[in-house]
C-alpha positions in Angstrom: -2.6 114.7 70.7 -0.3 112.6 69.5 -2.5 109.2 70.6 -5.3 110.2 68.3 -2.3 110.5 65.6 -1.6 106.6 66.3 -5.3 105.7 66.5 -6.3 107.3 62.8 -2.6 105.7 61.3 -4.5 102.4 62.5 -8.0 103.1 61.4 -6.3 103.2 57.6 -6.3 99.7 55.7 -2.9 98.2 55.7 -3.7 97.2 52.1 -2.9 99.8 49.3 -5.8 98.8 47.3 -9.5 99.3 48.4 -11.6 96.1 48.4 -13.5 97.4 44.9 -9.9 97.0 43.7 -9.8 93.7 44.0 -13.0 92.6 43.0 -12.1 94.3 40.0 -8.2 92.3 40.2 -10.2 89.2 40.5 -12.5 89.9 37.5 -9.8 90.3 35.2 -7.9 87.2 36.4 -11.0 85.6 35.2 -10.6 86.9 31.9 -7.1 86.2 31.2 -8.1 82.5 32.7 -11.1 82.2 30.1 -9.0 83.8 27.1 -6.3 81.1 27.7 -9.0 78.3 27.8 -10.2 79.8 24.5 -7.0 78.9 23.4 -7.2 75.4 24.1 -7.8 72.4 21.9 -7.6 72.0 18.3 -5.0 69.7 18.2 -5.3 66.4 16.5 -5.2 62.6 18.2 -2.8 61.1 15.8 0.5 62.6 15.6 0.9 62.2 11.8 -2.5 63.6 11.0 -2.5 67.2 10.3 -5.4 69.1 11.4 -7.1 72.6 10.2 -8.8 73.2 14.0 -5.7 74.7 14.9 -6.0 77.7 12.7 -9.7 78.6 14.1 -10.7 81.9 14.8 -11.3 81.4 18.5 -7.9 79.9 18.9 -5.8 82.8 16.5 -8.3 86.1 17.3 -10.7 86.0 19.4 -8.7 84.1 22.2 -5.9 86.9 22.0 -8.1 89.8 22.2 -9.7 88.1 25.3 -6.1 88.1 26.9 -5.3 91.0 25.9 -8.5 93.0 27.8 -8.1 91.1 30.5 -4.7 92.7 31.0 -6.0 95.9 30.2 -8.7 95.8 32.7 -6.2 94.6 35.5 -4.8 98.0 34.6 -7.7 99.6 35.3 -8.5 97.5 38.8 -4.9 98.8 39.8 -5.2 102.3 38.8 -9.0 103.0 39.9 -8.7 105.1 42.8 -10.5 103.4 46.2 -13.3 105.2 47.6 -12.6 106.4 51.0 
């Protein structure tokens, strides 16, 4: 009785997560990863030349709100419950 005990503790993943999870984990990694390269740019060559690209839309809004539901959908990768 107590073998088939041992042999379901070792049927069980080791991992906490189920493999949906992360998928999902590796899905919002790559949408943190793309809001940051949103971010990127807008600076100018010359050092003493001021330039306006910095202020964009994609670099102030839309870049942040790309982070931000990235992080929000790790969240939900993490908290979804595996199916058994």
């Amino acid at each position: 009785m107590s073998k088939n005990k041992v042999e379901q503790n070792t049927d069980t993943s080791l991992f906490p997560l189920g493999k949906e999870n992360y998928k999902l984990l590796l899905i919002g990694f790559a949408i943190i990863v793309f809001g940051f390269i949103l971010m990127l740019g807008g600076g100018s060559d010359d050092p003493k030349v001021f330039s306006e690209d910095i202020f964009s839309f994609r670099r102030i809004t839309l870049a942040p709100l790309v982070v931000l539901f990235g992080f929000i959908f790790e969240i939900y990768a993490i908290m979804k419950k595996p199916k058994e």
